[in-house]
C-alpha positions as CSV (number, residue, x, y, z in Angstrom):
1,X,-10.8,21.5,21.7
2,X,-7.5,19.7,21.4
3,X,-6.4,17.9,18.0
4,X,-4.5,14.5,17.8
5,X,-3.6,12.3,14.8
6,X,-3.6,8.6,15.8
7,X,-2.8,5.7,13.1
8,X,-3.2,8.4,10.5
9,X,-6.7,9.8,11.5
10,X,-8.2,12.9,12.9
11,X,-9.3,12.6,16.5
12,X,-10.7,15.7,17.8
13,X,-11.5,15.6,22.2
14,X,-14.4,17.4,22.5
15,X,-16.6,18.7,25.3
16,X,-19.7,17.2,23.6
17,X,-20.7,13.9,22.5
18,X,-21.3,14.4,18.6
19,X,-19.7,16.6,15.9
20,X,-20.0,16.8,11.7
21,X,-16.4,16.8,9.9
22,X,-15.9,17.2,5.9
23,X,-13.2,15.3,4.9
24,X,-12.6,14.7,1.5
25,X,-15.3,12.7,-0.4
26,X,-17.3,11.7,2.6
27,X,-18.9,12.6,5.6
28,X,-17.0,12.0,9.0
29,X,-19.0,12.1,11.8
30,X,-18.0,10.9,15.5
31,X,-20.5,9.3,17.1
32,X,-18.8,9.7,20.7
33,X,-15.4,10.7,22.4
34,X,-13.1,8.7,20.5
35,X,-10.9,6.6,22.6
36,X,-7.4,6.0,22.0
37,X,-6.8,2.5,22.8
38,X,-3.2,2.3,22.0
39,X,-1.2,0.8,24.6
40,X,-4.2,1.0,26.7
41,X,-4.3,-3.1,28.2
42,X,-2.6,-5.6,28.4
43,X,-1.9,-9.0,26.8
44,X,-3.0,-10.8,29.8
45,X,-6.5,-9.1,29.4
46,X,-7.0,-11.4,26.4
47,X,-7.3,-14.9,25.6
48,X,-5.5,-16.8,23.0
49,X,-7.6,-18.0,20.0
50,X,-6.0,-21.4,21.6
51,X,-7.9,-21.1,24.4
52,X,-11.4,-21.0,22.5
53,X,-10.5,-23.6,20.2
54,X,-11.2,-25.7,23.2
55,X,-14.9,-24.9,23.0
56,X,-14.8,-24.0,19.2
57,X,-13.0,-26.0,17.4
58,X,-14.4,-26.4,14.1
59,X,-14.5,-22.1,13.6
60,X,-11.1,-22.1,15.2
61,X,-9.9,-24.4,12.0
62,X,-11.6,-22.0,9.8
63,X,-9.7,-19.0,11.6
64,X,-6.6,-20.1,11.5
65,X,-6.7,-21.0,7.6
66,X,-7.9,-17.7,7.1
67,X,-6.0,-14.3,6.1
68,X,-7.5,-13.2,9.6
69,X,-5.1,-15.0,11.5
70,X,-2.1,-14.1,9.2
71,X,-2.8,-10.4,9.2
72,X,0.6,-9.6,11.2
73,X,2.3,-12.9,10.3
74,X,2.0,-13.2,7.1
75,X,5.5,-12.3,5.1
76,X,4.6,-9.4,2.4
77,X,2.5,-7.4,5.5
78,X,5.6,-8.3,7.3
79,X,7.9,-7.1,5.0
80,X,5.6,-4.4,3.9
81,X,5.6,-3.2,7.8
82,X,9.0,-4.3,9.1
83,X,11.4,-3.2,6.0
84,X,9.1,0.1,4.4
85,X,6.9,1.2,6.9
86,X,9.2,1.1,10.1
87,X,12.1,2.4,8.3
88,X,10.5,5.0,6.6
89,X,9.0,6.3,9.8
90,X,12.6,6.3,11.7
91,X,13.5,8.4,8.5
92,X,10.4,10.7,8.8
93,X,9.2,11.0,12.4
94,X,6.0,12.9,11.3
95,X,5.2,8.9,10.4
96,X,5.5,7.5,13.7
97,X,1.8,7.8,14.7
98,X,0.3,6.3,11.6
99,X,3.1,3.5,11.2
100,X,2.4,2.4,14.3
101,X,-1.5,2.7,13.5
102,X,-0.8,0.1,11.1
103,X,-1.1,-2.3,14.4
104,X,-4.4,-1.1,14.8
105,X,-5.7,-3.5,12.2
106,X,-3.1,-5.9,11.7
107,X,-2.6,-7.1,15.2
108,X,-5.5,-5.2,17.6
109,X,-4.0,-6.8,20.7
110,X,-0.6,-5.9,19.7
111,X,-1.8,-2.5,19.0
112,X,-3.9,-2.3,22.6
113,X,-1.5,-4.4,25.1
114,X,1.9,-3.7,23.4
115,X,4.1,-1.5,25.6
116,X,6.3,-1.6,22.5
117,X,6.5,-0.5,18.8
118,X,6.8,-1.7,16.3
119,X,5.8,-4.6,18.1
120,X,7.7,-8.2,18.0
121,X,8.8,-9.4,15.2
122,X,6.4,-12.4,14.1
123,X,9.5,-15.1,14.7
124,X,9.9,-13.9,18.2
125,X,6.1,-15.3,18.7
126,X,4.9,-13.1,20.8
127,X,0.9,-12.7,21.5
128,X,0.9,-10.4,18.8
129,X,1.2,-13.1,16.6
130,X,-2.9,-13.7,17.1
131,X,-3.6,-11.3,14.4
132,X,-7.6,-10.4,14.1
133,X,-8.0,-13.1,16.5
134,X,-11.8,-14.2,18.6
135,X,-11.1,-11.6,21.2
136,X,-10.3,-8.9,18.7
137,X,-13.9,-9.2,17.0
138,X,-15.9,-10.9,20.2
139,X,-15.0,-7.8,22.6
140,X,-15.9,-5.5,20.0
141,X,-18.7,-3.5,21.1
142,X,-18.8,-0.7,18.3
143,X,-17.8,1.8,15.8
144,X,-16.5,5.3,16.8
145,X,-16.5,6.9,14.4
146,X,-19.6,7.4,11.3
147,X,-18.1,5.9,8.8
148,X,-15.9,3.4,10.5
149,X,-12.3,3.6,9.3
150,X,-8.4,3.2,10.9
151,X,-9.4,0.4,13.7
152,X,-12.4,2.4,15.0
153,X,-14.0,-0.3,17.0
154,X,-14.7,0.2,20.5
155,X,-13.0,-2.9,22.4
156,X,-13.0,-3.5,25.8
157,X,-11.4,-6.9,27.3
158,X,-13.3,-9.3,29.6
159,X,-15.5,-12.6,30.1
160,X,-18.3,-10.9,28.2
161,X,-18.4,-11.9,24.5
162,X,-20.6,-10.4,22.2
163,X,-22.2,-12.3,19.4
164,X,-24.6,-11.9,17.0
165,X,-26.9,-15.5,17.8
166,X,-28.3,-15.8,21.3
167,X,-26.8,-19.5,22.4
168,X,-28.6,-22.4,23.1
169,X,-27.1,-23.0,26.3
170,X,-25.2,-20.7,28.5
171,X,-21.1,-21.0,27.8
172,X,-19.4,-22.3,31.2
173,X,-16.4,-19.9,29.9
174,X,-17.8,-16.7,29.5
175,X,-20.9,-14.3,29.6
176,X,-22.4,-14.1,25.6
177,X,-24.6,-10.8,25.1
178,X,-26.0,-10.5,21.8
179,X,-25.2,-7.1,19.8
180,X,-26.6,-6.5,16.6
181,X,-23.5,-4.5,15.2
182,X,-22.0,-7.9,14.0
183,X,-24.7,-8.1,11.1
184,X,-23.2,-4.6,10.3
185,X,-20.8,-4.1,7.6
186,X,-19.7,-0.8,9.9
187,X,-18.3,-3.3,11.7
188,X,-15.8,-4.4,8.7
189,X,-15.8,-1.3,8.0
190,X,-13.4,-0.8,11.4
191,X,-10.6,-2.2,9.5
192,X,-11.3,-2.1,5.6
193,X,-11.7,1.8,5.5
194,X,-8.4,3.4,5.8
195,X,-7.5,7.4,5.6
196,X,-3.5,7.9,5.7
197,X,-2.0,11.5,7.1
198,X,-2.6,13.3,3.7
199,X,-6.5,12.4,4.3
200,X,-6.3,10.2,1.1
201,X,-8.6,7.1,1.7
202,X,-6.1,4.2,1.0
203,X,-8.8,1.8,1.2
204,X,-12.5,1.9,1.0
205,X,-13.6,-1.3,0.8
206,X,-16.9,-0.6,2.7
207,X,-17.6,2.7,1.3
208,X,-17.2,1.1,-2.2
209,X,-19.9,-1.5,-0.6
210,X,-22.2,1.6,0.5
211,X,-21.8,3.1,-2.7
212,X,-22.8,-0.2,-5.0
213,X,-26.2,-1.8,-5.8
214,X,-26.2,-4.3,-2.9
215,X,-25.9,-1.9,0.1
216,X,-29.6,-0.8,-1.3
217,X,-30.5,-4.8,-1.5
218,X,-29.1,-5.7,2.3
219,X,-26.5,-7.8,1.2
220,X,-23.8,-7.3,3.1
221,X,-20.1,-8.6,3.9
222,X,-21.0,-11.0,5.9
223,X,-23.1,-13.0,3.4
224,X,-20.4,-13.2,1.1
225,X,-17.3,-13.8,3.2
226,X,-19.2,-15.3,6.5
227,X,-22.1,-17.8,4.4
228,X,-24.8,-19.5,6.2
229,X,-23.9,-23.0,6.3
230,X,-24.9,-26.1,8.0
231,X,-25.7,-28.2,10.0
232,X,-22.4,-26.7,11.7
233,X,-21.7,-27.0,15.6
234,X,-20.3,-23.7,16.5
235,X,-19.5,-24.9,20.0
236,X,-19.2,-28.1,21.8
237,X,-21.9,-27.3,24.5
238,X,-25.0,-26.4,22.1
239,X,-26.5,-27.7,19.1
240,X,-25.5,-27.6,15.1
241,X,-27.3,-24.4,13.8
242,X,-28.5,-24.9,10.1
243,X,-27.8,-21.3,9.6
244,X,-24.4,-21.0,11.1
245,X,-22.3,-18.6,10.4
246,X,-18.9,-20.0,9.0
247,X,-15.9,-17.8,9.9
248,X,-13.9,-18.8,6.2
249,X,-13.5,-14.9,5.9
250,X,-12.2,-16.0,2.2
251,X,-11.1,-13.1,-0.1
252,X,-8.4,-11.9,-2.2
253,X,-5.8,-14.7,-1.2
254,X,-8.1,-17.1,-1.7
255,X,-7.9,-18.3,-5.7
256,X,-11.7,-20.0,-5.4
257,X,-12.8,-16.3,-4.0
258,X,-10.8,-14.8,-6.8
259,X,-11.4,-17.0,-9.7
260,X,-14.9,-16.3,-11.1
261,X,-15.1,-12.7,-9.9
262,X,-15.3,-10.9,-13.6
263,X,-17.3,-12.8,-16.4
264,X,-15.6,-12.0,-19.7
265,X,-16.4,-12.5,-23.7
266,X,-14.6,-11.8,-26.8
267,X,-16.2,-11.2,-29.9
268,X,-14.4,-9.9,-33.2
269,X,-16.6,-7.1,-35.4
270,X,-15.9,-9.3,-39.1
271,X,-15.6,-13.2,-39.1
272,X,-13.8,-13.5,-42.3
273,X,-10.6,-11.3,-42.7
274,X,-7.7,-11.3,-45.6
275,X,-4.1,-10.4,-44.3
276,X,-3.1,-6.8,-43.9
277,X,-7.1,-6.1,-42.9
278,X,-8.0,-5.0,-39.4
279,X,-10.3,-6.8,-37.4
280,X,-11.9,-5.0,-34.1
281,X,-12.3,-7.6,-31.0
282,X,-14.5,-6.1,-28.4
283,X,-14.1,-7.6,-24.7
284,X,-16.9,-7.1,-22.3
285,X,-15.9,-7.7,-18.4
286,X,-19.0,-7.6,-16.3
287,X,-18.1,-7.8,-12.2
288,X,-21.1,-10.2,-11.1
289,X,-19.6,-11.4,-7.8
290,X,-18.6,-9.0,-5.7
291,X,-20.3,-6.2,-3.6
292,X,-16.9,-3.7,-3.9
293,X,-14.9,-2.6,-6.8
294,X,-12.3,-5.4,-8.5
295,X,-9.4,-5.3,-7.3
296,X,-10.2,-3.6,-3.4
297,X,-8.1,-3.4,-0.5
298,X,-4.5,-2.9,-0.9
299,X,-5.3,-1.6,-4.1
300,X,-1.5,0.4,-4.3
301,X,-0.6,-3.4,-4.7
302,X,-3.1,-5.1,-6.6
303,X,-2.7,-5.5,-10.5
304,X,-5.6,-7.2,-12.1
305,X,-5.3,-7.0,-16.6
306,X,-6.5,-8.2,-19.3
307,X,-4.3,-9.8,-22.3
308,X,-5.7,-10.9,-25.8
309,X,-3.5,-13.0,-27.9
310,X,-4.2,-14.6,-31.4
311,X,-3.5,-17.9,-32.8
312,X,-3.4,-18.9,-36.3
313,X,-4.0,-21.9,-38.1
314,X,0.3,-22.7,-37.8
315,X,0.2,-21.9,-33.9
316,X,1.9,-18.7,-34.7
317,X,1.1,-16.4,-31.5
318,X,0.3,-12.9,-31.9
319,X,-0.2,-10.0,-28.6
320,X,-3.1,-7.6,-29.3
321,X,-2.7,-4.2,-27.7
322,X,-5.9,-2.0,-26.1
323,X,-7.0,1.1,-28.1
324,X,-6.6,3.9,-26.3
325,X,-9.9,5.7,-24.5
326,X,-8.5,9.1,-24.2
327,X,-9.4,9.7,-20.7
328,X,-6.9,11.7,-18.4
329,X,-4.4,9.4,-16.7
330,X,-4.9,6.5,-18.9
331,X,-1.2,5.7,-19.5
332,X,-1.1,4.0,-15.9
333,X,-3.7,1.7,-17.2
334,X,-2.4,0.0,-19.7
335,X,1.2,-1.1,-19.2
336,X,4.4,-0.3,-20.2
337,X,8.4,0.0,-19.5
338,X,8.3,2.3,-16.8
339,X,10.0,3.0,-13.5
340,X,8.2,3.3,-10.4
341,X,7.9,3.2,-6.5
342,X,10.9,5.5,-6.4
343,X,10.1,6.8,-3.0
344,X,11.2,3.2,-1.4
345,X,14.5,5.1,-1.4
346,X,14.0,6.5,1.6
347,X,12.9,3.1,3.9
348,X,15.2,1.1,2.1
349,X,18.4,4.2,2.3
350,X,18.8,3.9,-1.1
351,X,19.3,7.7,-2.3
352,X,20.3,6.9,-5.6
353,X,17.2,4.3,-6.0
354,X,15.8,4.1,-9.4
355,X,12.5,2.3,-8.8
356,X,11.4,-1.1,-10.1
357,X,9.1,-2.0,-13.5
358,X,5.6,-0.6,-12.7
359,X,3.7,-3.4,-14.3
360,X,5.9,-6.2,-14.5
361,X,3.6,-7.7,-17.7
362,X,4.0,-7.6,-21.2
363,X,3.2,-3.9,-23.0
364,X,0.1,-2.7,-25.0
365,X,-2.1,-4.8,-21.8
366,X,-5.5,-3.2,-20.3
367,X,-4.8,-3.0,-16.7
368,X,-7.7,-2.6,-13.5
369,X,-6.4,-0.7,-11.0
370,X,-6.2,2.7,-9.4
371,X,-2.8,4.3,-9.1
372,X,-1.3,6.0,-5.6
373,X,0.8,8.6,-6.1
374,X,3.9,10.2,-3.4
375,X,4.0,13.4,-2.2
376,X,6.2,14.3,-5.5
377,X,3.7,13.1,-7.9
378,X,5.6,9.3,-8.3
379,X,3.7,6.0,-8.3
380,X,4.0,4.4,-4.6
381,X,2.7,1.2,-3.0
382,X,3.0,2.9,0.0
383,X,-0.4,3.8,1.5
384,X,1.3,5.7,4.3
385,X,3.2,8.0,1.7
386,X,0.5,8.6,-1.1
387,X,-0.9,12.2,-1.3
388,X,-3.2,11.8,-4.1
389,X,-5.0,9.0,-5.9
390,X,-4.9,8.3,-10.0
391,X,-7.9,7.5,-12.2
392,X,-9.7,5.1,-10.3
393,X,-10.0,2.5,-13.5
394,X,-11.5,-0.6,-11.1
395,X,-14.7,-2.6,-12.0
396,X,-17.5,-2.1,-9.8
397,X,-20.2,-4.3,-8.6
398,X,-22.3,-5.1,-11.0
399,X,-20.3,-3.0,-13.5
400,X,-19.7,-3.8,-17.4
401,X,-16.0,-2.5,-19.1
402,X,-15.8,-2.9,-23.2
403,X,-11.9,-2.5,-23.8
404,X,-11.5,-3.1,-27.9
405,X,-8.5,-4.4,-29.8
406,X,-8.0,-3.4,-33.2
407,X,-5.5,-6.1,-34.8
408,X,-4.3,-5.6,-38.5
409,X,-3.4,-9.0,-39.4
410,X,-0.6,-9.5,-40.3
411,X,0.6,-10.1,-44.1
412,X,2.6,-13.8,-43.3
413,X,-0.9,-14.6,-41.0
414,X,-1.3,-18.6,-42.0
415,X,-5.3,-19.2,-43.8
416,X,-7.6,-21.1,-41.8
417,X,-9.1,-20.7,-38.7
418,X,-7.6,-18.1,-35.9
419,X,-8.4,-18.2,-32.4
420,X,-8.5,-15.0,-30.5
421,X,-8.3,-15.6,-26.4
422,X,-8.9,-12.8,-23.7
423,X,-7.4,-13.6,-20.5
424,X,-8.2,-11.5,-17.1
425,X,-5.2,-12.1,-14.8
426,X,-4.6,-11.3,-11.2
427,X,-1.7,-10.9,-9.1
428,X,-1.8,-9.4,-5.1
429,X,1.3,-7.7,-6.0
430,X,3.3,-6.6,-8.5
431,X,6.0,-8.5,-9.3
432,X,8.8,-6.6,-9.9
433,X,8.1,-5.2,-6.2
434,X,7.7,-8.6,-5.2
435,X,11.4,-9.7,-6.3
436,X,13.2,-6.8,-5.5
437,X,12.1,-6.9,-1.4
438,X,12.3,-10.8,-1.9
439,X,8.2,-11.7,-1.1
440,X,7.6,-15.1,-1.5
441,X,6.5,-16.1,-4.9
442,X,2.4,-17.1,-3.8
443,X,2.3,-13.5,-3.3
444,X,3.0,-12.6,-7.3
445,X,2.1,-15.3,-8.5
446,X,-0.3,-15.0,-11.8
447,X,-4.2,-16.2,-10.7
448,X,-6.5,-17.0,-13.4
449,X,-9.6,-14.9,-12.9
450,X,-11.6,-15.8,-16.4
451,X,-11.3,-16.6,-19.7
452,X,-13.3,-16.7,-23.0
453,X,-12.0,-17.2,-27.0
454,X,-13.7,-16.5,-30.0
455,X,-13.0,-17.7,-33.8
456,X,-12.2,-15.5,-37.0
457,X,-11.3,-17.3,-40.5
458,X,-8.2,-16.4,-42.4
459,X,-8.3,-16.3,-45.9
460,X,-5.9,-17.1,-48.1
């Protein structure tokens, strides 16, 4: 039995088709011989997505306004991958294998047909530009490995295209075989499970799917991020389908996806208060939209909080800070003036680096998220580099979260009516991160996800 890492996962080469591995926190079990498709093909195996917008050119539109066909173009993953992650493996060759696994996900042709890595840079426009392109989910046959995770799928190039419909007609381009993986969420699962070299899983968005309420109801990813719509003409050729699937693929950068997610209400525990007199707002935050936790994914850069502020009668503002739960590792939920993300020192060759702001938000705010930690115990947004995993204080499916704010008013508080407004903001990164590697500002900036007020009365 021989032992390889690939793109940060265990693959063991075995004599026999099927084996049981504990990792930690789940079950790993490979299904078959995993194969190692890295550097395997090449490009001119595959088409372009250009090629099927020909035939397709309605889901083609929808591709290409997706993340899906920004997933190696798009400037923080390029930044993320070309200024940390390259870097940091040049600095630390033990890296190499699961930096360039990051390929695996973000450009799958790149990752199988690339004689190179890191691959092109995105301005040099070279086919692994496509991204998660047709042929990257068309050609894909399977999972490997049980659960999927780290680019598992099982792709092999050529004019057969597997789908999840049986077509009308025959295509005159290529050979369609239906495979009922697609209606899978193993089949996301490929991409949005990720274990790094310290076995940490960096991202779970699947698992967190399995785990929840709707696995047990068969809703899956596809119903909320692929909906049935229609009447749509997938191709030319055939007929509109009134059940089509539409490839929108819409998620975190999408602000429609995002604003919604978590319902939220404010209500105080008195309605008539005198200055100097505390008054206890409770805010409940109930996640009825989505099938994972909130925020998923890239959670090392995510930053979802919630911020109450006061009003009174003269328009004088006042911040309310969270009480304190008492549960261990609580400070990195509710922000502060820290330092953090330290271990960008080495990728960046900064040895005397001091970090950035952790939060980048005002103090005293709840905040959603679960923190990564470096191999020396420091906060990192580098999934390649995080050995352990914080509390994980996210909001899953169907959960409810009741943060309270105890607020003593304040003696100069004007009479009259006070409004009291919780607000659950959302940002894909933090900013402080954001501005020091100089990321584009859509990729900081503040998203509204909900909002609610309440009334107390002031008296004189």
């Amino acid at each position: 039995m021989k032992r390889k890492i690939i793109g940060g996962k265990i693959v063991l080469i075995l004599s026999f088709v099927s084996i049981i591995l504990l990792f930690t926190g789940f079950t790993v079990k490979m299904i078959s011989v995993q194969e190692d498709l890295k550097s395997r093909y090449s490009y001119k195996d595959f088409e372009s997505a250009k090629k099927c917008r020909s035939c397709h050119p309605g889901i083609y539109e929808q591709w290409s306004q997706a993340m899906m066909s920004q997933a190696y173009t798009h400037h923080w993953d390029e930044i993320e991958y070309f200024d940390l992650a390259v870097p940091h493996a040049a600095a630390k060759p033990d890296l190499k294998e699961p930096v360039d696994g990051c390929n695996g996900c973000h450009t799958p042709l790149g990752f199988m047909a690339g004689k190179q890595f890191p691959p092109p840079r995105p301005s040099e426009k070279s086919m692994a530009n496509e991204s998660v392109s047709c042929e990257v989910c068309h050609l894909t046959q399977s999972a490997q490995t049980d659960p999927p995770f780290n680019f598992s799928y099982l792709i092999k190039p050529g004019m057969t295209k597997f789908a999840l419909r049986t077509p009308a007609v025959e295509s005159p381009a290529h050979k369609i075989v239906t495979n009922d993986f697609f209606s899978t969420t193993e089949f996301c699962g490929n991409c949005h499970n990720e274990k790094n070299p310290f076995g940490v899983w960096v991202k779970s968005t699947q698992l967190e799917w399995k785990e929840g309420p709707y696995a047990k109801e068969n809703v899956k990813c596809q119903d909320c991020h692929m909906p049935k719509g229609g009447p749509y003409l997938n191709a030319l050729m055939t007929k509109p389908y009134n059940d089509s699937r539409l490839h929108l693929f819409h998620g975190a950068h999408d602000p429609g996806k995002v604003r919604g997610t978590i319902e939220l209400r404010i209500e105080p525990d008195i309605r008539e208060a005198e200055p100097g007199e505390n008054i206890v707002f409770s805010v409940a935050l109930f996640n009825q939209k989505t099938g994972h936790k909130f925020p998923t994914g890239s959670v090392e850069d995510r930053i979802a909080w919630l911020l109450v502020e006061a009003t009174d009668a003269k328009g004088n503002k006042y911040h309310l800070n969270v009480d304190k739960k008492g549960f261990e590792g609580e400070e990195y939920t509710i922000s502060g003036d820290y330092l953090a993300y330290q271990d960008m020192s080495v990728p960046l060759g900064q040895p005397d680096f001091k970090g950035v702001q952790r939060d980048g938000i005002p103090a005293g705010n709840r905040i959603f998220r679960m923190p990564y930690f470096d191999p020396e115990g420091r906060m990192t947004i580098m999934q390649w580099n995080t050995a352990k995993l914080g509390p994980d204080y996210r909001i899953g499916p169907r959960e409810t979260k009741v943060e309270k704010f105890t607020f003593r008013l304040p003696y100069n508080t004007a009479p009259g009516e006070m409004k009291v407004t919780a607000t659950l903001n959302y940002q894909l990164l933090v900013k402080p991160v954001a501005d020091y590697l100089k990321v584009p500002e859509d990729e900081s900036e503040i998203k509204l996800v909900n909002q609610h007020s309440t009334f107390v009365q002031v008296l004189p």
